[in-house]
C-alpha positions in Angstrom: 0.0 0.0 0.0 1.4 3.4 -0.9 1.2 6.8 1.3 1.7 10.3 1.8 5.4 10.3 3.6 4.4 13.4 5.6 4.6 13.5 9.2 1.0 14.7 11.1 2.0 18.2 11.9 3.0 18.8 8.0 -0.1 17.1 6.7 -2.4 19.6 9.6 -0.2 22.6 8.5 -1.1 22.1 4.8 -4.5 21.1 5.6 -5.0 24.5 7.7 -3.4 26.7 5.0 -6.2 25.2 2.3 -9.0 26.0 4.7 -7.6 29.3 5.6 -7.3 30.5 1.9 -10.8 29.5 0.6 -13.0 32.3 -0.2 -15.7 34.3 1.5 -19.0 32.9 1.2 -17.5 29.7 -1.5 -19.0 28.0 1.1 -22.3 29.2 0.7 -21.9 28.8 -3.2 -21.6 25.5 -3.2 -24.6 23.0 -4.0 -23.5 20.8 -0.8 -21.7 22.2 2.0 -18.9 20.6 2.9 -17.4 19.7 6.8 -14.3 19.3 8.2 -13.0 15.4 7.8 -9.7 15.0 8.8 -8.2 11.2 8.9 -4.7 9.6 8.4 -6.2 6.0 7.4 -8.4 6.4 4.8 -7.6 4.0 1.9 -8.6 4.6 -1.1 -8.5 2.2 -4.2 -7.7 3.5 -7.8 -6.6 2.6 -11.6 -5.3 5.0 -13.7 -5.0 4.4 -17.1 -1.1 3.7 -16.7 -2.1 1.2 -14.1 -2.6 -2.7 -15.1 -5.0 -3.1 -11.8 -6.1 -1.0 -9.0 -3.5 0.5 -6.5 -4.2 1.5 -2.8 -2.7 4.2 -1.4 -3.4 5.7 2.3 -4.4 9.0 2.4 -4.8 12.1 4.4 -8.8 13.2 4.2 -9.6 17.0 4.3 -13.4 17.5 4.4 -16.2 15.6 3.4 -20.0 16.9 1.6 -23.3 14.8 0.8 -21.5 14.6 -2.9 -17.7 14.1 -2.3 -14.9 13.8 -0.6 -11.1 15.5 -0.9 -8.0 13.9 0.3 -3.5 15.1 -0.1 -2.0 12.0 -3.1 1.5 12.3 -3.6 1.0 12.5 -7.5 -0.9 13.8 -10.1 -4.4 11.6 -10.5 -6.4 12.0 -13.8 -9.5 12.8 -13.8 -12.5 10.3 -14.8 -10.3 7.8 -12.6 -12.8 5.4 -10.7 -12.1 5.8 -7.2 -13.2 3.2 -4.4 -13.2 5.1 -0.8 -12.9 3.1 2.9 -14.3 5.6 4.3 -14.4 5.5 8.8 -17.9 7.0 10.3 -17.7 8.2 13.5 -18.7 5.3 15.3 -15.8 3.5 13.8 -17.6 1.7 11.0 -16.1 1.4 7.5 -18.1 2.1 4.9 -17.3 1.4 1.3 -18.2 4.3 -1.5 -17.7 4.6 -4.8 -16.9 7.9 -7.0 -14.8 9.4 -9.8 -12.0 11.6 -9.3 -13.1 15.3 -10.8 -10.5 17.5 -9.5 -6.7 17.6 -8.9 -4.8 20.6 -8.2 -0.9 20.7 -7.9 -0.2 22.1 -4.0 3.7 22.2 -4.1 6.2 19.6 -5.5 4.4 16.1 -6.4 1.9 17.0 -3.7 -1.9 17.0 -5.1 -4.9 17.6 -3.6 -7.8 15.3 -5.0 -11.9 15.7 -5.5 -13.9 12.8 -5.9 -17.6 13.4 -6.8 -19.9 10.1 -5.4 -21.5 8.0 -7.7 -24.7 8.1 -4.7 -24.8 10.6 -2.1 -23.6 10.1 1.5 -25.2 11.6 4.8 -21.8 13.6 6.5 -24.1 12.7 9.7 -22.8 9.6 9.6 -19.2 11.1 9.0 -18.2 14.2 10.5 -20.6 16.5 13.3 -21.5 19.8 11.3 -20.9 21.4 14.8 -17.9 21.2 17.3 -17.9 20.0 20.7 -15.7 22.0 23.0 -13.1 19.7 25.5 -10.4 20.2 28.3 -8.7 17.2 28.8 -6.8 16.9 32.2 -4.0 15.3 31.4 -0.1 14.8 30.2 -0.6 15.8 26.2 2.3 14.2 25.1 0.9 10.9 26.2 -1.9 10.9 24.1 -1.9 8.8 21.5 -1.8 9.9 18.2 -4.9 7.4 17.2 -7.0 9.2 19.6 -6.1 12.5 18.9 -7.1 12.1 15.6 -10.4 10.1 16.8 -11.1 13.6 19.0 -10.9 15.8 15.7 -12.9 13.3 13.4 -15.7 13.2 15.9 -16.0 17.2 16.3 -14.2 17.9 19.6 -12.1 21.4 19.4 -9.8 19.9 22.8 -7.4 21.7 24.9 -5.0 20.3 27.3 -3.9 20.6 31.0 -1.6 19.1 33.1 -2.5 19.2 36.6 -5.4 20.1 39.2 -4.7 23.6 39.3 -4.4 23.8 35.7 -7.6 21.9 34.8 -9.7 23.6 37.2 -8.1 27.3 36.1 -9.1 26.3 32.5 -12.5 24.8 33.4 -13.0 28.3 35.3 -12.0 30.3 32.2 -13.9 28.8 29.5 -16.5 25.6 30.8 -16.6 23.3 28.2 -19.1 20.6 27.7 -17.0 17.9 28.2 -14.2 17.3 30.8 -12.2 13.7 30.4 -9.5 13.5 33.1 -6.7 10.9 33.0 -7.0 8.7 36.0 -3.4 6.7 35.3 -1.6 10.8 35.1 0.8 11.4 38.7 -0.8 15.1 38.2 -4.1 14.5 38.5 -6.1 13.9 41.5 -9.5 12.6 39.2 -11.9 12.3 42.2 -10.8 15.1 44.2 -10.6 17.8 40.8 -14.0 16.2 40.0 -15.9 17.0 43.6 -14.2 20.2 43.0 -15.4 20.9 39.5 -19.4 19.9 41.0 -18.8 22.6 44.4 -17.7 25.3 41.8 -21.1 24.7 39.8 -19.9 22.9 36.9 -22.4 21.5 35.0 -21.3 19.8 31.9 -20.0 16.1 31.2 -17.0 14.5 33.2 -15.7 11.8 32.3 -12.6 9.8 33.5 -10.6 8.1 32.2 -8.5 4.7 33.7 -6.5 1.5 32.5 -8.2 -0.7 35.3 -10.4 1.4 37.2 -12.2 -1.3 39.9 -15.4 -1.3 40.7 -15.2 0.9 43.7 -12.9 3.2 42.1 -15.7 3.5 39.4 -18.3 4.3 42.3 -15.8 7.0 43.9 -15.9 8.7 40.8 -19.5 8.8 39.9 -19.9 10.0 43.5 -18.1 12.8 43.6 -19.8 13.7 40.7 -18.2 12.0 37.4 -21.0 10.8 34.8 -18.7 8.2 33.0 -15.8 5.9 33.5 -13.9 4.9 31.0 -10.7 2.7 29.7 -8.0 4.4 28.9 -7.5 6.0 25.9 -11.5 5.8 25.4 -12.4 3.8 22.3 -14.3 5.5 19.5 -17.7 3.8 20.1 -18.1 5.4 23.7 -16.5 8.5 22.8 -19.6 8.8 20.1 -22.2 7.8 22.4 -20.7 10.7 24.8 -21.0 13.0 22.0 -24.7 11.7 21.1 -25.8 12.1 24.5 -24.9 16.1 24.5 -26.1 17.1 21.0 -29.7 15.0 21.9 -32.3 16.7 24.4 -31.7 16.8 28.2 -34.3 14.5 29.7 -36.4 16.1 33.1 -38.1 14.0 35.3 -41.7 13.7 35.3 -42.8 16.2 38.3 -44.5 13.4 40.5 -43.6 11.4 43.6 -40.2 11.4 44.1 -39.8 13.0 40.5 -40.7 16.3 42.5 -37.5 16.2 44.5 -34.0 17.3 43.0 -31.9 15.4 45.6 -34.0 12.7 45.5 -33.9 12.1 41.5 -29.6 13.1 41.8 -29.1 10.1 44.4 -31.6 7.7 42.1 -29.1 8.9 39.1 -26.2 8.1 40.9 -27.2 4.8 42.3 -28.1 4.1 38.4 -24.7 5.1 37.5 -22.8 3.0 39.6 -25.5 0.3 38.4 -25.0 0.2 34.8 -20.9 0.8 35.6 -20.9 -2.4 37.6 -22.8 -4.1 34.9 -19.8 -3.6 32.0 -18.2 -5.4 34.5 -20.6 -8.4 35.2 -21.7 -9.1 32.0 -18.4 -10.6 30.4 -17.9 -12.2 33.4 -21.0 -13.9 32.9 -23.0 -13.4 36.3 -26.4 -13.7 35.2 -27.7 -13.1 38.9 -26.5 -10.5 39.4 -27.4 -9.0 36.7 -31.5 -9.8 36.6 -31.6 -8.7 40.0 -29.8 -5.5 38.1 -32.5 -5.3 35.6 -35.5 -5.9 38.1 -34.1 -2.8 40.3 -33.9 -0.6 36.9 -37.0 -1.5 35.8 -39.0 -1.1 39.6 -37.3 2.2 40.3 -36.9 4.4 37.7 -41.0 5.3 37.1 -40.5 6.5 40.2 -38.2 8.9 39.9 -39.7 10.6 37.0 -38.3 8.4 34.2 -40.6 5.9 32.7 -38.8 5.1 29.9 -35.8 4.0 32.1 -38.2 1.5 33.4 -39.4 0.3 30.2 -35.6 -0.2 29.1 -35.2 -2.0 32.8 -37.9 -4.5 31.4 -36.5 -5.3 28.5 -33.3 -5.9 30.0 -34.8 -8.2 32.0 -36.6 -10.4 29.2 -33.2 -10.1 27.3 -31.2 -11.7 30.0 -34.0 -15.1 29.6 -31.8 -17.3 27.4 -28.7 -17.1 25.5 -30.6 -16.3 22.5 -32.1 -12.9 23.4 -28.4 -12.3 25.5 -27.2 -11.0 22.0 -29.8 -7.8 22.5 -28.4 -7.0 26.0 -25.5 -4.7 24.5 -28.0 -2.4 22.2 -30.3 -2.0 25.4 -27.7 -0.8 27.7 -26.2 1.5 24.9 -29.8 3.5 25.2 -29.7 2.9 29.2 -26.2 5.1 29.5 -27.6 7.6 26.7 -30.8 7.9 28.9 -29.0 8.5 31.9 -26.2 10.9 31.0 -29.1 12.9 29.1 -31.1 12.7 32.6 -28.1 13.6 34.7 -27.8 16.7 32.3 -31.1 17.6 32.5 -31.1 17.6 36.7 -27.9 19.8 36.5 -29.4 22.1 34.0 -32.4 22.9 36.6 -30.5 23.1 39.5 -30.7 26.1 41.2 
């Protein structure tokens, strides 16, 4: 397979000079608009008509529309050239689509920048968030991975870094994101102690932490000082999305009735469902069935009565999903829309809260 030999800073330096020297308002000219897609491992297949059979080449992506898709080749490509795109949504899927090439300009030396036009159109939902999600990350930068800095930008998160509980709490103070994911396994960071601290100081977005083996009562320390989500470490994709889905979807409220009516009572419920659905991840590879119907009858007795009906309804079919081995296979889609329903809840309590 043949690549672009440039390093990751050179490829984001010329990516960021293309965007910075389009046109006003070409954007708003152009029958699709097109969004930010920025990956290292896209492979895409083609034959030119020097070529006895199709090539593959990795490629730097630069944005993405309904109709097309540009990407940095190392040569000239002709245009007409079919063109077979592996294309990574943003829940880590690959995707297979199939266009023509239709534009090549020359950026400096052998370097081209490509346009492919799609044979059928794509949804960029699927690909790229049309808006950004802001992030601190409280961590040591330099040990992030490169894979999962480039999964932050692909998924829509504008991040910024800081080493430290002073420094994460100064930066949270300056400019709240949405999203704070702190680095359990990092000397500088105190997780539990910067997260109760984040909570007293009114901070009401999304912490998440982040741990290589966090335990089961390290999981529950967390979500008690305040911490919605606990994580491996880096986070994978998948739960990184469904983080991302849970703020761009609706808050949830409770339903104002019995115990619904009470803030503290619905924010220890949320908790206690936290730590729940935490201790599940654990339990279910480990195969303790018990454990976890007795799991699903508690999810499904208690959470109409905290205002969330539709919690309950997902506790029931938890429960008929755990029957047999058969209907097992359903348990990981049903506990998906449990966390989303929680984290959405947990956002709608701290969004009333006086």
């Amino acid at each position: 397979m043949r690549a672009v030999r440039l390093d990751d800073a050179s490829v984001a330096k010329i990516l960021d000079a293309l965007d910075a020297a389009c046109t006003p308002g070409a954007q708003e000219r152009r029958r699709h608009a097109r969004y930010r897609y920025r990956t290292r491992g896209c492979v895409v297949h083609m034959q030119q008509p020097q070529d006895c059979s199709a090539i593959a080449y990795l490629v730097p992506t630069r944005d993405i529309s309904t109709s097309g898709l540009s990407f940095l080749h190392s040569n000239y490509v002709h245009l007409g050239t079919p063109c077979l795109a592996e294309l990574l949504t943003k829940d880590g899927q690959q995707r297979r689509v199939l266009g023509n090439v239709v534009r090549c300009r020359l950026i400096s030396g052998t370097l081209h920048e490509v346009g492919v036009r799609f044979i059928e159109d794509v949804s960029t939902d699927d690909f790229t968030n049309a808006g950004r999600h802001s992030m601190l990350f409280g961590g040591d930068a330099d040990q992030a991975t490169r894979p999962f800095r480039l999964t932050l930008d692909q998924l829509g998160c504008d991040v910024r870094w800081a080493a430290g509980d002073d420094a994460i709490l100064a930066a949270a103070a300056e400019a709240p994101p949405e999203i704070i994911m702190l680095d359990a396994d990092a000397p500088p960071v105190d997780a539990e102690c910067t997260t109760a601290t984040l909570r007293a100081s009114g901070f009401a977005g999304m912490v998440v932490v982040c741990g290589r083996e966090l335990k089961a009562p390290q999981r529950k320390a967390y979500v008690l000082a305040g911490a919605d989500r606990c994580l491996g470490n880096p986070p994978g994709r998948t739960s990184i999305y469904a983080l991302l889905m849970a703020l761009r979807h609706s808050p949830i409220s409770p339903r104002k009735n019995g115990l619904g009516a009470d803030p503290r009572a619905v924010a220890a419920y949320l908790d206690h469902l936290l730590v729940r659905l935490h201790d599940a991840e654990l339990a279910l590879p480990a195969g303790l069935w018990d454990w976890l119907t007795a799991c699903a009858a508690d999810i499904k007795a208690r959470g109409a009565s905290y205002g969330y009906p539709s919690i309950s309804e997902l506790g029931a079919q938890f429960e008929v999903a755990l029957d047999d081995a058969h209907t097992r296979r359903n348990i990981g889609p049903i506990l998906a829309t449990l966390w989303d329903r929680c984290l959405r809840a947990r956002l709608g309590l701290r969004s009333i809260a006086p």
